[in-house]
C-alpha positions in Angstrom: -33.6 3.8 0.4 -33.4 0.9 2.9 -32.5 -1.6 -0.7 -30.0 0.7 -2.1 -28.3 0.8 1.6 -28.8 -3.4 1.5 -27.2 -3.1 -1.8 -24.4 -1.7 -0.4 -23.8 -3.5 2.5 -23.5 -6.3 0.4 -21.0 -5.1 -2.4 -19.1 -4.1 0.8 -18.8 -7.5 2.3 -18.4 -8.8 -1.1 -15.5 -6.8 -1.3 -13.9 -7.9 2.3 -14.9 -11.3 1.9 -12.4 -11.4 -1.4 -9.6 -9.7 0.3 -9.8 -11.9 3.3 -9.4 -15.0 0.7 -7.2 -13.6 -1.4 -4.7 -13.1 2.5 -5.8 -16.1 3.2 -4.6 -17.9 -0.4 -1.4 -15.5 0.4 -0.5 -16.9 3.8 -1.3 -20.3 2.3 1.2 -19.7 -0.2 3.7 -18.5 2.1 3.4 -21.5 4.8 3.8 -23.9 2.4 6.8 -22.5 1.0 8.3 -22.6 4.6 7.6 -25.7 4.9 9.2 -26.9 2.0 12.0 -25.2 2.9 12.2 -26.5 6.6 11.9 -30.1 5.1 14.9 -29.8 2.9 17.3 -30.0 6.1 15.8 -33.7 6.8 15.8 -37.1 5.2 14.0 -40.1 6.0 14.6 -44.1 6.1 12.5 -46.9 5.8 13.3 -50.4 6.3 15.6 -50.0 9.7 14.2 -52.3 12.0 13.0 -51.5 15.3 15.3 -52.7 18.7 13.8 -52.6 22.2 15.7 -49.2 23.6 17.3 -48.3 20.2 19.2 -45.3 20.0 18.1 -44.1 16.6 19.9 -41.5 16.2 23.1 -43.5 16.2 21.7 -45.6 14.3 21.5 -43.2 12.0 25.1 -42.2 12.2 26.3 -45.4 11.3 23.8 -45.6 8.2 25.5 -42.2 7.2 29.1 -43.3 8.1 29.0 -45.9 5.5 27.5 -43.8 2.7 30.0 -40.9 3.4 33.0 -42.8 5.4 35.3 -40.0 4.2 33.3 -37.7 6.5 32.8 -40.4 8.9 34.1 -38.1 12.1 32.0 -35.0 11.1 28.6 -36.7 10.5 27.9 -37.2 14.3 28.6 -33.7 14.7 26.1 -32.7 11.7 23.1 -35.2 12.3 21.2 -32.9 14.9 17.9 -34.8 15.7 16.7 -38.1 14.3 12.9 -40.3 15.4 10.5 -43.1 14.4 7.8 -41.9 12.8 4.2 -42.7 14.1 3.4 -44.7 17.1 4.4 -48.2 17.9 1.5 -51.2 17.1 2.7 -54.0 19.0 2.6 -57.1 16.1 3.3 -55.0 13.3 6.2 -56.7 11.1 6.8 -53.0 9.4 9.3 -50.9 11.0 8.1 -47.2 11.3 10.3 -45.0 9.3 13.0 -42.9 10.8 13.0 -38.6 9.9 16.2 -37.0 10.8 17.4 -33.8 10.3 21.6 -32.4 9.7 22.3 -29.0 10.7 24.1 -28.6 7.4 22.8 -28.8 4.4 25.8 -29.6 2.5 26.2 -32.8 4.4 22.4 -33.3 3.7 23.0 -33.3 0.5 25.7 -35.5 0.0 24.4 -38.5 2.1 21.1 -37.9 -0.7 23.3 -37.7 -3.3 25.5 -41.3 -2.0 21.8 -42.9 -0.8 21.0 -42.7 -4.5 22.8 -45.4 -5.7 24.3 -47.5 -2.8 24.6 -50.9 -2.8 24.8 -50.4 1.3 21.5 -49.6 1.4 20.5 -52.1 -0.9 22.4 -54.9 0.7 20.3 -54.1 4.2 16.9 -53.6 2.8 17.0 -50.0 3.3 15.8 -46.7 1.2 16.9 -43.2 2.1 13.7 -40.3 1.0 13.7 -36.6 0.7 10.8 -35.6 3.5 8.8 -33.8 1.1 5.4 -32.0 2.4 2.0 -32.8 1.2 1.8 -30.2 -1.2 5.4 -31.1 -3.1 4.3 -34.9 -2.8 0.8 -34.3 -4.5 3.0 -32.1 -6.9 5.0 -35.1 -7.8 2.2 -37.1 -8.6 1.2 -35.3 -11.3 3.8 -34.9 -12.7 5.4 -38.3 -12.4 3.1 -39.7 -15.7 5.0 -37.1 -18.0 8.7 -38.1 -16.2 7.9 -41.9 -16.6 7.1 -41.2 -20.1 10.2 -38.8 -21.0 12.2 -41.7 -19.4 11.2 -44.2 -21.0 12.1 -41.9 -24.5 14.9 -41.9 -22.9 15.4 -38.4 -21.8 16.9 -37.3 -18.8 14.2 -36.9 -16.1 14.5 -36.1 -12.4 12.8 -34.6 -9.7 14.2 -31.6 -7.3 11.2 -31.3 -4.2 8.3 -31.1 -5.8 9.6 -29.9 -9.3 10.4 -32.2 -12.6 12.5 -31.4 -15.1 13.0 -33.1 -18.4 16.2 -32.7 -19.9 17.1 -29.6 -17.5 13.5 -27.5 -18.5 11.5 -27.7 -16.0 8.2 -29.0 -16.4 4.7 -28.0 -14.8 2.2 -30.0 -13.9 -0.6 -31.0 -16.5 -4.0 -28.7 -15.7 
């Protein structure tokens, strides 16, 4: 009697200990995804070098202001909040990147879509990134071996987050 009520006690906590992983893979799931999609309203840049007392988020402005000068009276209004990343190390000869964030996406996504190909930005040493979160970034990882290789067979290959697509199918990662 006292094995068979053991027994049970055990398939029973067998049995919560699954559902309590499963909400846990769940809630994962769910964060993750929320973070994802509170990334997509910010942008990063590396290469801006630091000033004593900078004003970053001016900075940033102007950066904007020459990738979208036809929207060059709106973008202060839409660039909400912009930092360095990190903390200063006196010596270092590598600025910290900058994060900033728009409070509309469609401007968002047109200073991407301008940073892609300026020759602003590649004049001043500087590189525009999506701020992607750990989980897209190690997504992109793995898949970047199959877009290098559809590239090179000259296929169109891009990335959107942490998702690839190869001539507009999108691709999953390899297992």
């Amino acid at each position: 009697e006292t094995i068979e009520f053991i027994c049970a006690d055990v398939t029973a906590m067998k049995t919560r200990l699954k559902q309590a992983e499963k909400s846990a893979e769940e809630q994962e799931r769910r964060l993750t995804l929320l973070e994802g999609y509170s990334r997509r309203w910010n942008l990063r840049i590396q290469g801006l070098q630091e000033k004593n007392g900078e004003d970053v988020r001016s900075e940033v402005i102007k950066i904007c202001q020459c990738l979208l000068p036809q929207h060059k009276d709106k973008l202060p209004d839409v660039v909400d909040v912009a930092h360095r990343l990190g903390r200063h190390k006196p010596g270092s000869i590598t600025p910290r990147g900058i994060i900033f964030q728009f409070t509309s996406r469609f401007f968002r996504d047109a200073v991407w879509r301008a940073a892609k190909d300026a020759e602003f930005l590649k004049n001043n040493h500087l590189r525009i990134t999506e701020d992607l979160s750990p989980a897209d970034r190690e997504r992109r990882l793995k898949l970047w071996p199959t877009v290098e290789k559809a590239r090179k067979e000259n296929k169109k290959a891009f990335f959107v987050g942490g998702r690839a697509f190869v001539d507009g199918v999108k691709i999953s990662p390899p297992t």
